[in-house]
LOGU-108941 format. One record per atom (N, C-alpha, C, O): atom name; y, x, z. Coordinates in steps of 0.2 Angstrom, whole numbers, plus 2048, in hexadecimal, padded with zeros to 3 digits. Example, Ala and Ser with C-alpha at 12.3 -4.5 7.8 and 13.67 -1.06 7.14 Angstrom:
['N',[7E4,842,827]],
['CA',[7EA,83E,827]],
['C',[7F0,842,827]],
['O',[7EF,847,82A]],
['N',[7F5,840,823]],
['CA',[7FB,844,824]],
['C',[800,840,827]],
['O',[806,843,828]],
END
This chain:
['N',[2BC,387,C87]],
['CA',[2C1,38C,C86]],
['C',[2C3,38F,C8C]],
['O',[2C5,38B,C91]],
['N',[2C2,396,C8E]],
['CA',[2C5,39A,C93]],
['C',[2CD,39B,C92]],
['O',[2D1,399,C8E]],
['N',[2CD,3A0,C99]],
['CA',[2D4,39F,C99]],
['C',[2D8,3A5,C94]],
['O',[2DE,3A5,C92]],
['N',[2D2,3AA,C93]],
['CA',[2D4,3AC,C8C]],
['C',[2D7,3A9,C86]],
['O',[2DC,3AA,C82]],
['N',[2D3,3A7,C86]],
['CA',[2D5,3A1,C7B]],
['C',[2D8,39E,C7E]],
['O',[2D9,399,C7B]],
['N',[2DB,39D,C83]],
['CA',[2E0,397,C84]],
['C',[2E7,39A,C86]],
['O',[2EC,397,C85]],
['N',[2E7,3A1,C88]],
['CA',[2EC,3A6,C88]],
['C',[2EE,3A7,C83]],
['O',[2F5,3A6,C83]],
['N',[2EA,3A8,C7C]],
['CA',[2E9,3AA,C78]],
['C',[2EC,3A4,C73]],
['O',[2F0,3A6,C6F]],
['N',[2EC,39F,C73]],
['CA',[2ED,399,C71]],
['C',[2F6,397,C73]],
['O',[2FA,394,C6F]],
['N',[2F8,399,C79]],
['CA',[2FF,39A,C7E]],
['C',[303,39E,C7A]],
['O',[309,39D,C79]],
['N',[2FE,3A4,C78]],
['CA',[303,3A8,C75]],
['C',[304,3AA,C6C]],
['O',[307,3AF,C69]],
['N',[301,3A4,C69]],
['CA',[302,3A3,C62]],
['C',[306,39F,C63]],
['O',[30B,3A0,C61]],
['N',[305,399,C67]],
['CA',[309,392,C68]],
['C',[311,398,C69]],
['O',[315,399,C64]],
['N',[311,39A,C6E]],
['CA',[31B,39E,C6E]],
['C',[31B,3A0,C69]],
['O',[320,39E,C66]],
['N',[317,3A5,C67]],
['CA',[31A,3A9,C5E]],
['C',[31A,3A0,C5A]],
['O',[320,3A0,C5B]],
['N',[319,39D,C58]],
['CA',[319,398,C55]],
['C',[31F,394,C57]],
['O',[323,393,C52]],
['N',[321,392,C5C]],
['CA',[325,391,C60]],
['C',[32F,394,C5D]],
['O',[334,391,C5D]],
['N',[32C,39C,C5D]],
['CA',[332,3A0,C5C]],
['C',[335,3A0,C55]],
['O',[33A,3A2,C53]],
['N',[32F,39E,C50]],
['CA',[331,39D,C4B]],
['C',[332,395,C46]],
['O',[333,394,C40]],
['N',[332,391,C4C]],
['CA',[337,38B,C4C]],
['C',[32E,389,C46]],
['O',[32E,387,C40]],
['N',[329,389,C4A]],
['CA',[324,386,C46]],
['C',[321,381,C4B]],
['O',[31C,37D,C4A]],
['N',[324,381,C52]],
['CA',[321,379,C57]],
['C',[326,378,C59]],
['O',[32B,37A,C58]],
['N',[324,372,C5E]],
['CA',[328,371,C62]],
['C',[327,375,C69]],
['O',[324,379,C6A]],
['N',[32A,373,C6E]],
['CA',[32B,375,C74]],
['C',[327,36F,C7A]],
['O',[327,369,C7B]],
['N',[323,374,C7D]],
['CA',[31F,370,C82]],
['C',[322,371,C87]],
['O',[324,376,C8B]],
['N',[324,368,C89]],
['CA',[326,36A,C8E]],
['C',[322,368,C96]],
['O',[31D,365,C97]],
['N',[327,36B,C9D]],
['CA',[320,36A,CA1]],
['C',[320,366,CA4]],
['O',[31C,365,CA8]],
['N',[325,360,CA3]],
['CA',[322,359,CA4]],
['C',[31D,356,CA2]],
['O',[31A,352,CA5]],
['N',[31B,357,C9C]],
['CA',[317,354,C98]],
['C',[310,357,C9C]],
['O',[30B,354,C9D]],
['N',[311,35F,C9D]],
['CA',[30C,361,C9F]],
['C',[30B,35B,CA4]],
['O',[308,355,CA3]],
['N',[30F,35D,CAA]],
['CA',[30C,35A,CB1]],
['C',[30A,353,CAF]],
['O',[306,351,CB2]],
['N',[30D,350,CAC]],
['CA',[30B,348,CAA]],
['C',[303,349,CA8]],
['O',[300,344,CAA]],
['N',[2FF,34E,CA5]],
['CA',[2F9,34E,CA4]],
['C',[2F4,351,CA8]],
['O',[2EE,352,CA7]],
['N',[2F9,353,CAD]],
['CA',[2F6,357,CB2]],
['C',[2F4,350,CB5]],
['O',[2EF,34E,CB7]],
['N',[2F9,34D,CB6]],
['CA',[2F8,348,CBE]],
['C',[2F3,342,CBB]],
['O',[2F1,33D,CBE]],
['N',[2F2,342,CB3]],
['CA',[2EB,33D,CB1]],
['C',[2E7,340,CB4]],
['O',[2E3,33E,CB9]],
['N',[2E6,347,CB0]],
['CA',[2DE,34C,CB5]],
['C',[2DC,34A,CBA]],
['O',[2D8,346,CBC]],
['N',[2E4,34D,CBC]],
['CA',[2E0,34C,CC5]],
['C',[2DD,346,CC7]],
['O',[2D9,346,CCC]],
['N',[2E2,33E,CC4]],
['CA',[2E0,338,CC5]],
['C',[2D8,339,CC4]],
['O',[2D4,338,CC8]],
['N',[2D6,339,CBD]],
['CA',[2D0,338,CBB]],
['C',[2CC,33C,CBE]],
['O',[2C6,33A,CBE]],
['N',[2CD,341,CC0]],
['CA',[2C8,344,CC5]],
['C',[2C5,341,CCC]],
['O',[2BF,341,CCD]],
['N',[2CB,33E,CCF]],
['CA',[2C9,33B,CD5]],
['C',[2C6,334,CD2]],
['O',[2C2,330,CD6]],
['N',[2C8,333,CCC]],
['CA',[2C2,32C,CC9]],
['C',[2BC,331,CCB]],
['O',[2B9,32F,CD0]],
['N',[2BA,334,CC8]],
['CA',[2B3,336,CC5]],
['C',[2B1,336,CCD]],
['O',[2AE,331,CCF]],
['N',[2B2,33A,CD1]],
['CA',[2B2,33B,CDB]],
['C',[2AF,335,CDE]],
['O',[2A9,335,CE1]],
['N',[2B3,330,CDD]],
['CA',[2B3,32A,CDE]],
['C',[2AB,327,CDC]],
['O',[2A7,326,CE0]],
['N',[2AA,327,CD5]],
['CA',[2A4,326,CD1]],
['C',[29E,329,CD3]],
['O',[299,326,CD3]],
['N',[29F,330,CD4]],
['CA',[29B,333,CD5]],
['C',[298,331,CDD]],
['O',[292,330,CDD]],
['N',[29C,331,CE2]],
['CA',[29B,32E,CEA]],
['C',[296,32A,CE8]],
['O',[291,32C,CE9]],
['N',[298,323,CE5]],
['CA',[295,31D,CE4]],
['C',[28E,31D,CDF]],
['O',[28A,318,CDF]],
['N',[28E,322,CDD]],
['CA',[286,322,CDA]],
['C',[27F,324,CDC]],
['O',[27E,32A,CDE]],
['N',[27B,321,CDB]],
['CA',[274,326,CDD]],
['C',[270,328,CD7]],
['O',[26C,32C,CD6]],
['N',[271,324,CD4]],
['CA',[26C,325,CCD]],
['C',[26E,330,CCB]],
['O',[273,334,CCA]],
['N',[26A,331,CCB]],
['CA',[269,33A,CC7]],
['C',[26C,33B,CC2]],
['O',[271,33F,CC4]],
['N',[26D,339,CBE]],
['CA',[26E,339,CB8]],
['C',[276,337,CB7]],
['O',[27A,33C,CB6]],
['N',[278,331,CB8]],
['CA',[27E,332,CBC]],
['C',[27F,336,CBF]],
['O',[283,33A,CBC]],
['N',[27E,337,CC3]],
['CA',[281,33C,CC7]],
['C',[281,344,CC3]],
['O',[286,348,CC3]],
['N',[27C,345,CC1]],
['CA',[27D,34D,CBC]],
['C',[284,34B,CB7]],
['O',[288,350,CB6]],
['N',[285,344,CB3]],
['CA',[28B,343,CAD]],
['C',[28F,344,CB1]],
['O',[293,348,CAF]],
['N',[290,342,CB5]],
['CA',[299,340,CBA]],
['C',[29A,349,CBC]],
['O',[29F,34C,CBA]],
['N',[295,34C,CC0]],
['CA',[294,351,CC1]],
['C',[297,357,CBC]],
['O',[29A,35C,CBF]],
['N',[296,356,CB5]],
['CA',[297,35A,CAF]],
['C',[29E,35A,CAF]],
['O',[2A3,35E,CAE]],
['N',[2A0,351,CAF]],
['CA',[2A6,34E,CAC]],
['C',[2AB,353,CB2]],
['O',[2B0,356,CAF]],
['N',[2AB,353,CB7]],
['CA',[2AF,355,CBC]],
['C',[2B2,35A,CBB]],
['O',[2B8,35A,CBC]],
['N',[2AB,362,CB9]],
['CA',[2AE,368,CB9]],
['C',[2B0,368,CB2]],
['O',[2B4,36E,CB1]],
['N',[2AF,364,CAE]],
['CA',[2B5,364,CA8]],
['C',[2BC,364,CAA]],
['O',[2C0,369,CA9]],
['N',[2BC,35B,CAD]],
['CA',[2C3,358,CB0]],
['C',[2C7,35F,CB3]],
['O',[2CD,360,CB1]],
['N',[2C1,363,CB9]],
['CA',[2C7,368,CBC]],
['C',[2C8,36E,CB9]],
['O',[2CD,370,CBA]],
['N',[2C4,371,CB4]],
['CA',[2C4,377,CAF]],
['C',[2CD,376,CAB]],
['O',[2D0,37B,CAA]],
['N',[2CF,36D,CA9]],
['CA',[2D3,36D,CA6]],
['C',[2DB,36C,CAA]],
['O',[2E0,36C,CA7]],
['N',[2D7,369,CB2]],
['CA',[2DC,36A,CB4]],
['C',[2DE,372,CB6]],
['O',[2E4,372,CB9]],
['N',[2DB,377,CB5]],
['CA',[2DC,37E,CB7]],
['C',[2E1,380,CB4]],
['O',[2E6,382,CB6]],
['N',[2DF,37E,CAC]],
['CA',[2E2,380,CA7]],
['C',[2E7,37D,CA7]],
['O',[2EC,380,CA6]],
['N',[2E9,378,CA9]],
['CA',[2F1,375,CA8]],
['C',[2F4,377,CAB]],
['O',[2FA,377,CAA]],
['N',[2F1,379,CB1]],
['CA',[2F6,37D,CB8]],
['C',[2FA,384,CB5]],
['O',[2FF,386,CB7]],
['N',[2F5,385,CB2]],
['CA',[2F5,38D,CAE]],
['C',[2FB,38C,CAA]],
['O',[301,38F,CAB]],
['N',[2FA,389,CA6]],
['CA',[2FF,387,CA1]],
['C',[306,386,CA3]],
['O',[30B,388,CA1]],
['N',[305,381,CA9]],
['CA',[30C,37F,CAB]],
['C',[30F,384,CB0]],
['O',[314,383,CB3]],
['N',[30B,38B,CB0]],
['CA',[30E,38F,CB5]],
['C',[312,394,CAF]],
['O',[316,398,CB0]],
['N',[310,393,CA8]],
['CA',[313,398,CA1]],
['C',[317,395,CA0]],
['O',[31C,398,C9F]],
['N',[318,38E,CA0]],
['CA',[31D,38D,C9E]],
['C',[323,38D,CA3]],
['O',[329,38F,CA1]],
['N',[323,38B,CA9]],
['CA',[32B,38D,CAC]],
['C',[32B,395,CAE]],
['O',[330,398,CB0]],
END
């Protein structure tokens, strides 16, 4: 998901929001999930250092730019919400 649909996602969540159909996100919880990311990132770093096998290293590799794609996105998020 880009950061379009997820704009896009931010901005149904408010309208939903406004009409008392969610709750409220708050930005603790974000950063609470920010600072797993980033932990399990520096997991996967760590893993990754330590391996030679190929193959390995392409998985850990994938998993990584996930890990930071989503910590972008939280960053994002946690900047709409304050």
């Amino acid at each position: 998901m880009g950061i379009k649909k997820l704009a896009a996602k931010v901005a149904d969540y408010q309208e939903r929001l406004e009409r008392g159909q969610a709750s409220k996100i708050k930005p603790a919880h974000v950063s609470e999930v920010l600072q797993k990311l980033r932990k399990k990132e520096a997991e996967l770093q760590a893993d990754l250092s330590d391996t030679k096998k190929h193959d390995k290293r392409d998985r850990l590799t994938r998993k990584i730019s996930i890990a930071q794609e989503h910590i972008s996105r939280a960053e994002w998020l946690l900047e709409q919400l304050d």
